[in-house]
C-alpha positions as CSV (number, residue, x, y, z in Angstrom):
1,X,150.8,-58.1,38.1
2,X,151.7,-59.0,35.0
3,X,149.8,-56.0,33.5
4,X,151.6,-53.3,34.8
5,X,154.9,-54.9,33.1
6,X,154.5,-52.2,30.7
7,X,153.4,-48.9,32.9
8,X,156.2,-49.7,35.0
9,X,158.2,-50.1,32.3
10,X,157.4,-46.8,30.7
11,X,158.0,-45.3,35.0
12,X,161.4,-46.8,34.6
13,X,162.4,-44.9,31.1
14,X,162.8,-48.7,29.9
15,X,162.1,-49.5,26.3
16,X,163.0,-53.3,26.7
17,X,163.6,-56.6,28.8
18,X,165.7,-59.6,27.8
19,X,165.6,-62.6,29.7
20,X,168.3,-65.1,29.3
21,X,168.7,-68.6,30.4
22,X,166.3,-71.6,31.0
23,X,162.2,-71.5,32.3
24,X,163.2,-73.9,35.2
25,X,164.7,-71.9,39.0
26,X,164.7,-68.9,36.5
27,X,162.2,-66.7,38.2
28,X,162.1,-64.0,35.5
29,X,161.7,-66.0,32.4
30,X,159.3,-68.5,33.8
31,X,156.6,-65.6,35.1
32,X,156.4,-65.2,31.0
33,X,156.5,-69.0,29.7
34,X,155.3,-70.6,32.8
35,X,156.5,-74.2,33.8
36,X,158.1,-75.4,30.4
37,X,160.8,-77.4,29.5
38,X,163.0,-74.7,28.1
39,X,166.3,-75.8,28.9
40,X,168.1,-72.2,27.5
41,X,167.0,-69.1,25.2
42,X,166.0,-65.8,25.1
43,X,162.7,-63.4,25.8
44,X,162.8,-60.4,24.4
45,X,159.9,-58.0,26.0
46,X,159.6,-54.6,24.1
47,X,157.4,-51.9,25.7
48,X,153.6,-52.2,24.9
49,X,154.6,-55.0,22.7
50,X,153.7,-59.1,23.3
51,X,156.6,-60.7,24.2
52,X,159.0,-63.3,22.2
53,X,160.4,-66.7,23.4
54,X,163.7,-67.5,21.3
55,X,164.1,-71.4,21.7
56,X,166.1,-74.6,20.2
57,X,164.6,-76.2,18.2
58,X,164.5,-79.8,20.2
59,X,162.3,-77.8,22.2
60,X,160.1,-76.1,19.9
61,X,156.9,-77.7,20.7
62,X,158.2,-76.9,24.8
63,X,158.4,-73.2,23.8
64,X,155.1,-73.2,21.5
65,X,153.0,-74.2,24.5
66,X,153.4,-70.9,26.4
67,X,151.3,-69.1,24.0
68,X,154.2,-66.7,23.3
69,X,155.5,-65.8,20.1
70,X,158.3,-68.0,19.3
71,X,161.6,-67.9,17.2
72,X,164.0,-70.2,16.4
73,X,167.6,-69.7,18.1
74,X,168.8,-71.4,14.9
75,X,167.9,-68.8,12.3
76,X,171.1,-66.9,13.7
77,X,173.8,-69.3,12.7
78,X,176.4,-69.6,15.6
79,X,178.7,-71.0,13.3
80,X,178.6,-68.7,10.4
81,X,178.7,-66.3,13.7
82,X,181.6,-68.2,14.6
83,X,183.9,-67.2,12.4
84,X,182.1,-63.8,11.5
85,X,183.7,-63.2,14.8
86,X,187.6,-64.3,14.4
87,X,186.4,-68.0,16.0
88,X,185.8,-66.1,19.2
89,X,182.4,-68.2,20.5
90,X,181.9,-65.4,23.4
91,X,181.5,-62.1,20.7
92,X,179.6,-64.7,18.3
93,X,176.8,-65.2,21.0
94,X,177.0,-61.3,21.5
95,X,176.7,-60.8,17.9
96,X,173.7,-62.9,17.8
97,X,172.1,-61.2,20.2
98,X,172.7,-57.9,18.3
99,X,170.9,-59.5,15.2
100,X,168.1,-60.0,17.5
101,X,167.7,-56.8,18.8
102,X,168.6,-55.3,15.0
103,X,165.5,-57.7,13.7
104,X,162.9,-56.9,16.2
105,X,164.6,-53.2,16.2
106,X,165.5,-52.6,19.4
107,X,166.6,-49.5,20.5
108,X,166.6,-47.2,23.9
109,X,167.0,-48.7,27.3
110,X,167.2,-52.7,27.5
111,X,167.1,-54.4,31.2
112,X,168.7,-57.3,31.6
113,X,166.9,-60.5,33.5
114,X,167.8,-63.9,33.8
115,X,170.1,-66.9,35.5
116,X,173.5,-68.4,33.8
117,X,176.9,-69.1,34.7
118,X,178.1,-65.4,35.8
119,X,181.3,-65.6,33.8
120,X,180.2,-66.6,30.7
121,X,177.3,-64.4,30.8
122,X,179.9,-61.3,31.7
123,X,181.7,-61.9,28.5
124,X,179.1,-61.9,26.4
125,X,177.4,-58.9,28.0
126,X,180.8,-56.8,27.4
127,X,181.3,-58.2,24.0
128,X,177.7,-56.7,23.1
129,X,177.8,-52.9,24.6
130,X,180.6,-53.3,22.4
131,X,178.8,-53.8,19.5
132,X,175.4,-51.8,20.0
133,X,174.8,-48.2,18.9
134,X,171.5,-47.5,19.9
135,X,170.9,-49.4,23.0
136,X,172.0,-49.1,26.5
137,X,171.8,-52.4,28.5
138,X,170.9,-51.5,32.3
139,X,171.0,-53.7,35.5
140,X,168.0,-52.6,37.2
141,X,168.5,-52.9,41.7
142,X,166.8,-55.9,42.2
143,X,164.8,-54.2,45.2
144,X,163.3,-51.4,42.4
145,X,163.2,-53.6,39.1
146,X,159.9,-53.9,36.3
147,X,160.0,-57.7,37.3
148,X,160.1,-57.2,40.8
149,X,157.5,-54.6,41.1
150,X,154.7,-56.4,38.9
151,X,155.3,-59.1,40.9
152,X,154.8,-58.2,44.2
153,X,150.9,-58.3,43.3
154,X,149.4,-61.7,42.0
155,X,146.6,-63.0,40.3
156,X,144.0,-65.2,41.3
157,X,145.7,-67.6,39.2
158,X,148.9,-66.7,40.9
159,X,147.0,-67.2,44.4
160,X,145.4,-70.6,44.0
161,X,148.8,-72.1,42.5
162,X,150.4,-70.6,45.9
163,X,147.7,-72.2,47.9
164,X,147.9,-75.3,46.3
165,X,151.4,-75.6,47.4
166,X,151.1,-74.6,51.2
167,X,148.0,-77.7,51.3
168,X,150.9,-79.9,50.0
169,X,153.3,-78.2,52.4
170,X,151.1,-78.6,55.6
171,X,150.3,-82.3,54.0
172,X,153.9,-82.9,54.4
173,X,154.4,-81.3,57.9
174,X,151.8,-83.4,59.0
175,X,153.5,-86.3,57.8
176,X,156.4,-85.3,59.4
177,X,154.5,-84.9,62.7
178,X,152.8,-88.2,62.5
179,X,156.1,-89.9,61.5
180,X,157.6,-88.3,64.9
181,X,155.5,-89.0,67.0
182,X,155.6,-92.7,66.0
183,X,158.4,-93.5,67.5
184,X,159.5,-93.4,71.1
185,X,161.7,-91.5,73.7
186,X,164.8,-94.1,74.8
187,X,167.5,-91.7,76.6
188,X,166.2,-89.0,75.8
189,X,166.4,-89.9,71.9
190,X,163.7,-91.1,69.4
191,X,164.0,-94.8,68.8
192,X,162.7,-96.9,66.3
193,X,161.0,-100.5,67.0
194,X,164.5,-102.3,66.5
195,X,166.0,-99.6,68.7
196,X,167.7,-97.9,65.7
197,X,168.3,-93.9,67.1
198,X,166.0,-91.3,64.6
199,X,168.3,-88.8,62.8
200,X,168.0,-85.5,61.3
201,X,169.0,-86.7,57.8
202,X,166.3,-89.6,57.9
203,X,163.7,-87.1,58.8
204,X,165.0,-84.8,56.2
205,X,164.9,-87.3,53.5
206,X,161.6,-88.6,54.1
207,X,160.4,-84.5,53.9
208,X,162.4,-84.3,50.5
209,X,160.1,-87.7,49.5
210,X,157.1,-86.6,50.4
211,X,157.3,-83.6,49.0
212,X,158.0,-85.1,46.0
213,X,155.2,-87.7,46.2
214,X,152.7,-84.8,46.0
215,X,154.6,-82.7,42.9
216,X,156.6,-80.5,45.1
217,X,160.4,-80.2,45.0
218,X,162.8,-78.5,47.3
219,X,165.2,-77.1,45.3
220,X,166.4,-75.2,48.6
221,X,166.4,-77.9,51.0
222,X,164.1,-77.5,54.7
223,X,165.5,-76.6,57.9
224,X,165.2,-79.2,60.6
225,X,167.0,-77.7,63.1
226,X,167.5,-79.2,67.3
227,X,168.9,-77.1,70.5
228,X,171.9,-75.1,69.4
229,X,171.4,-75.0,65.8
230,X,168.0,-74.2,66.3
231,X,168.9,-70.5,67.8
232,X,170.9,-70.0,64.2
233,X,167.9,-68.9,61.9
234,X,169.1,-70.3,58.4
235,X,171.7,-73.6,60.5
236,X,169.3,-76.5,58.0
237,X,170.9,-78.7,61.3
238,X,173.1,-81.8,60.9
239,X,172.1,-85.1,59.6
240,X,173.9,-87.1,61.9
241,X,172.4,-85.3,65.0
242,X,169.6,-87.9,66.7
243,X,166.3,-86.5,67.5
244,X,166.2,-85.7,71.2
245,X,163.0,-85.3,73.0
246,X,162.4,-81.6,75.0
247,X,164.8,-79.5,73.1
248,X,163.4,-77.2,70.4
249,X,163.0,-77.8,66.9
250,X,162.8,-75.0,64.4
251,X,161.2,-76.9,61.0
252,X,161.6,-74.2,58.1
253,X,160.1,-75.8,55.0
254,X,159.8,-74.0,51.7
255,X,158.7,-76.1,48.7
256,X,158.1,-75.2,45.1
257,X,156.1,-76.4,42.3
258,X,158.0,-79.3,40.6
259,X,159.9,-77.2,37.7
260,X,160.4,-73.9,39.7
261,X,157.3,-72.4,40.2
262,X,155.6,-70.9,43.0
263,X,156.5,-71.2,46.7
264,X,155.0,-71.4,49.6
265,X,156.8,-71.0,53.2
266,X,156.2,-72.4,56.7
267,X,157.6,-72.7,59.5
268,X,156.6,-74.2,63.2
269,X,158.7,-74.7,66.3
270,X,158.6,-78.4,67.8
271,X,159.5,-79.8,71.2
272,X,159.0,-83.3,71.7
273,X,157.5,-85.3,74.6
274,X,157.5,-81.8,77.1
275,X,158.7,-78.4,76.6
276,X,161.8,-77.5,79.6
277,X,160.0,-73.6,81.0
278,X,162.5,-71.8,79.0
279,X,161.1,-73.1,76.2
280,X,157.9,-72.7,77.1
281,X,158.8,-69.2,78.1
282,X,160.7,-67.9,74.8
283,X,158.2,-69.5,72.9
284,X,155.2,-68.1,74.1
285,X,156.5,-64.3,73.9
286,X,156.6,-65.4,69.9
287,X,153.3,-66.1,69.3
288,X,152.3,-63.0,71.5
289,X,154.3,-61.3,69.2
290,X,153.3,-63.3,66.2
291,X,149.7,-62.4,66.8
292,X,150.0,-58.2,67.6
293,X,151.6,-58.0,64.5
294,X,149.5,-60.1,62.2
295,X,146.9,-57.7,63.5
296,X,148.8,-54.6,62.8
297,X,149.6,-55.0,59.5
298,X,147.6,-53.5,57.1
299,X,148.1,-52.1,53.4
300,X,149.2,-49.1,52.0
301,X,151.8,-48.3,54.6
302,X,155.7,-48.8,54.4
303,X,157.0,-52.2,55.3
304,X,159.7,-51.1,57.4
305,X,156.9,-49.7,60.1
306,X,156.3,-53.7,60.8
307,X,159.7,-54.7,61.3
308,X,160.2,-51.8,64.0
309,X,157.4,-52.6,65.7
310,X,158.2,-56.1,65.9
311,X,161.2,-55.5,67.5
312,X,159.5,-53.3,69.9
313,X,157.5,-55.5,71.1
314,X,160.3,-57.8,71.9
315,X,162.2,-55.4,73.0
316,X,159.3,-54.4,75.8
317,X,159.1,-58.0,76.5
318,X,163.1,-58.3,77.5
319,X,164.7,-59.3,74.1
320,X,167.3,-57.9,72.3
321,X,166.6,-56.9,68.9
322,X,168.1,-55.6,65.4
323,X,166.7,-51.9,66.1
324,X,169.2,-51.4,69.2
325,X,171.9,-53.4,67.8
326,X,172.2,-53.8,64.2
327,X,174.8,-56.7,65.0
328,X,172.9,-58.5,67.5
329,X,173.6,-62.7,66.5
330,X,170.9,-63.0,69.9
331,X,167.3,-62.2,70.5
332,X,165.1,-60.9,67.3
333,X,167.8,-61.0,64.7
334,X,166.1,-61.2,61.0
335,X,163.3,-60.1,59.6
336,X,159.6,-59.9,60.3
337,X,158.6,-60.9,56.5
338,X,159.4,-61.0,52.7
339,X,157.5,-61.5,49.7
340,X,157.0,-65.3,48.2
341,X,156.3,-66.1,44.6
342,X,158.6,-67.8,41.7
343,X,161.2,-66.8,44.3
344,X,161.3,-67.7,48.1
345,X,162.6,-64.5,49.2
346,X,161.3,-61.7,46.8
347,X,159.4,-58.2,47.0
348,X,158.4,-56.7,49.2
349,X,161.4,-56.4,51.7
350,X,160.6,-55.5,55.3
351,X,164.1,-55.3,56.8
352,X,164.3,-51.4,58.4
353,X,166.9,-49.7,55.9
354,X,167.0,-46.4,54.7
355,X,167.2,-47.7,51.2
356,X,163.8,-50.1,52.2
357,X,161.4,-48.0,50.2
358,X,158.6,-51.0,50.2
359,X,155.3,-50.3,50.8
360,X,152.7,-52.7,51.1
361,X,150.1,-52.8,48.6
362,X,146.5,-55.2,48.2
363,X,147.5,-58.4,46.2
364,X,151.4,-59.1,47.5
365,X,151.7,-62.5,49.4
366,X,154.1,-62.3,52.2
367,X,155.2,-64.6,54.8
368,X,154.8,-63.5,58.6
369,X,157.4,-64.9,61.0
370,X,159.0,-63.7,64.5
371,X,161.5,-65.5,65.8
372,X,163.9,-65.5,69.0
373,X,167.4,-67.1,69.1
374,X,169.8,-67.6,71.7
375,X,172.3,-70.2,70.5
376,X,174.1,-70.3,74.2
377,X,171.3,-71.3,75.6
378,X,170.6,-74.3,73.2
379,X,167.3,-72.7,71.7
380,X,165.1,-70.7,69.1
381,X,161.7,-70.1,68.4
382,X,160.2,-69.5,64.7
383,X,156.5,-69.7,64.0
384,X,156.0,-68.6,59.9
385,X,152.7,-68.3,58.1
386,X,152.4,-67.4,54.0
387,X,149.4,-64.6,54.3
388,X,147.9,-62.7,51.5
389,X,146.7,-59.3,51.8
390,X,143.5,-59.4,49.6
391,X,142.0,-56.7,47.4
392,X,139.7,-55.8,50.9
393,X,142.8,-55.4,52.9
394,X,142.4,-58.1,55.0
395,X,145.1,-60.8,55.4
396,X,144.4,-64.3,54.8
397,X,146.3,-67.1,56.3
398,X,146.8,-69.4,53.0
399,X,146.9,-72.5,54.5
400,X,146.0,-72.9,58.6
401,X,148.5,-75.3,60.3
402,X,148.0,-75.5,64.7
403,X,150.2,-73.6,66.2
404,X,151.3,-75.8,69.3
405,X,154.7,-76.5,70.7
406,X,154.5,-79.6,72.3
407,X,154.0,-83.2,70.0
408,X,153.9,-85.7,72.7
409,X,155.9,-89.3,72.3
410,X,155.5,-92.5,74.4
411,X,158.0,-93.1,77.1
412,X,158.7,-89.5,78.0
């Protein structure tokens, strides 16, 4: 949470963090400013000190609403910088942000947060060690970093805004059902009333609309994956591939808060008109598995213990998994879970690594979701819930969605 910013700071031996780049798809800056239309600055965060939003001034009034501190990018003249630095634009931003750090006198260990264009940002990084004295600028492992630790636990604030979105998500998958399940089977395709084949990139677009229609955006796009590409976890499928009835549909769909706020992530397995028994089959070891584990997991104990006994339980069930074959491209091949917040994929990290030091703690959100994939065989199963592990212990399903398989269709 964001109150332990500053005892994990002082943990770290971190005296500073400065956040670069704008409060939209920026995780890092927005958990200070919030959703704001900050199109580029700075935030300086000094330990046990408030933090400071350096802004343009077009969007003064943007920056004033987060409550933070505020300074005017402006008072450090880039031109006079300009040629202060030989008419080299790369050391002059450098040099202004070593007038920034002299002012609010900076000094010690300074992490560096934030999204840009890497190249740009590169130069001007190496033009400032260049330039500083007293400070040491440190890149933190993403896993380990201030940031990502205090946000691994939310607050209620943080919960409800996460909530909200899976109601819109649901909202939309249900739309997305009903829309389905409107049309009907022709040749083993979904038709429309003037006999027009259904396509992946219709339904897709109609998932981006909706979406939108309720606040959301999806700056990440959903998965709407059939048959083949279905048993390729992250294959988002092909627009021009029509909707055929009894071969599995893996619908991955991860919204944000319009601006780049909080996430919520979902994901249900689809097969329309009947399921074929392999189908039936794969999927049903899935939500055996999907449902041991959701039981399992409780707080307080490494992350890593969840994954391995996912994949046992596959693996005593007759699938191959990532724990006897780190290269398997079959079977169990990802991940049981991840954190969610201003990122879709965040801490706490449940892949079974030696480096995977995560342990599950009261307060993270985390999504929950098995899957089995075997592309040769023209399937995969996913079934993906956003859970959060409440101060009690006890996980909480954010948003409850049915779980079935089969969405029937006239003329199959």
């Amino acid at each position: 949470m964001k109150s332990d910013i500053d005892r994990l700071m002082r943990e770290a031996e971190i005296d500073a963090l400065f956040i670069s780049g704008s409060a939209a798809h920026n995780p890092a800056m927005t958990y200070f400013t919030g959703l704001v239309h900050v199109g580029d600055g700075y935030l300086l965060k000094k330990r046990d000190e408030p933090a400071v939003l350096f802004h343009f001034p077009m969007e003064r009034e943007e920056a004033a609403s987060t409550g933070l501190a505020t300074k005017n990018i402006d008072d450090y003249d880039i031109e006079e910088l300009f040629k202060e630095a030989g008419d080299d634009l790369t050391k002059a931003r450098a040099i202004r942000i070593r007038k920034i750090f002299d002012e609010y006198g900076v000094r010690g260990r300074v992490s560096l947060y934030g999204k840009g264009e890497v190249g740009s940002s590169f130069g001007i990084f190496r033009e400032l060690e260049k330039l500083l004295t007293h400070v040491e600028l440190v890149s933190e492992e993403p896993m380990t970093s201030v940031l990502s630790l205090a946000r691994i636990t939310k607050e209620d604030e943080e919960i409800q805004r996460i909530r909200k979105m899976g109601e819109i998500t649901v909202n939309v998958v249900n739309d997305v059902a009903g829309y389905l399940t409107s049309h009907q089977a022709k040749n083993g395709v979904l038709v429309d009333r003037q006999g027009e084949v259904l396509t992946i990139g219709e339904v897709k677009r109609r998932i981006k609309l909706w979406a939108a229609m309720r606040g959301a955006e999806m700056p990440e796009g959903p998965i709407f994956a059939i048959g083949r590409d279905a048993g390729i976890p992250h294959n988002a499928g092909r627009d021009e591939q029509p909707i055929e009835v009894g071969r599995p549909i893996v619908f991955d769909i991860f919204p944000c808060e319009s601006g780049g706020g909080y996430f919520y992530d979902f994901t249900r397995t689809w097969c329309l008109g009947y399921a074929p028994d392999d189908v039936q089959a794969v999927y049903q070891d899935v939500f055996d598995v999907y449902e041991e584990v959701y039981k399992a997991i409780t707080p307080s104990k490494p992350c890593k213990d969840f994954q391995i006994l996912t994949c046992e339980l596959f693996e005593d069930r007759g699938h191959p998994t990532k724990l006897s074959d780190k290269r398997t491209e079959e079977g169990y091949v990802h991940g049981l879970a991840h954190g969610i917040g201003l990122a879709v994929h965040e801490a706490p990290f449940f892949s079974n690594t030696e480096f995977n030091k995560s342990i599950l703690q009261h307060g993270s959100v985390i999504t929950v979701e098995p899957g089995l994939y075997y592309p040769d065989r023209g399937l995969g199963v996913r079934i993906e819930d956003t859970v959060w592990i409440r101060p009690d212990g006890v996980l909480e399903t954010l948003v409850e969605y049915p779980m079935d398989l089969v969405l029937k269709v006239s003329g199959v």
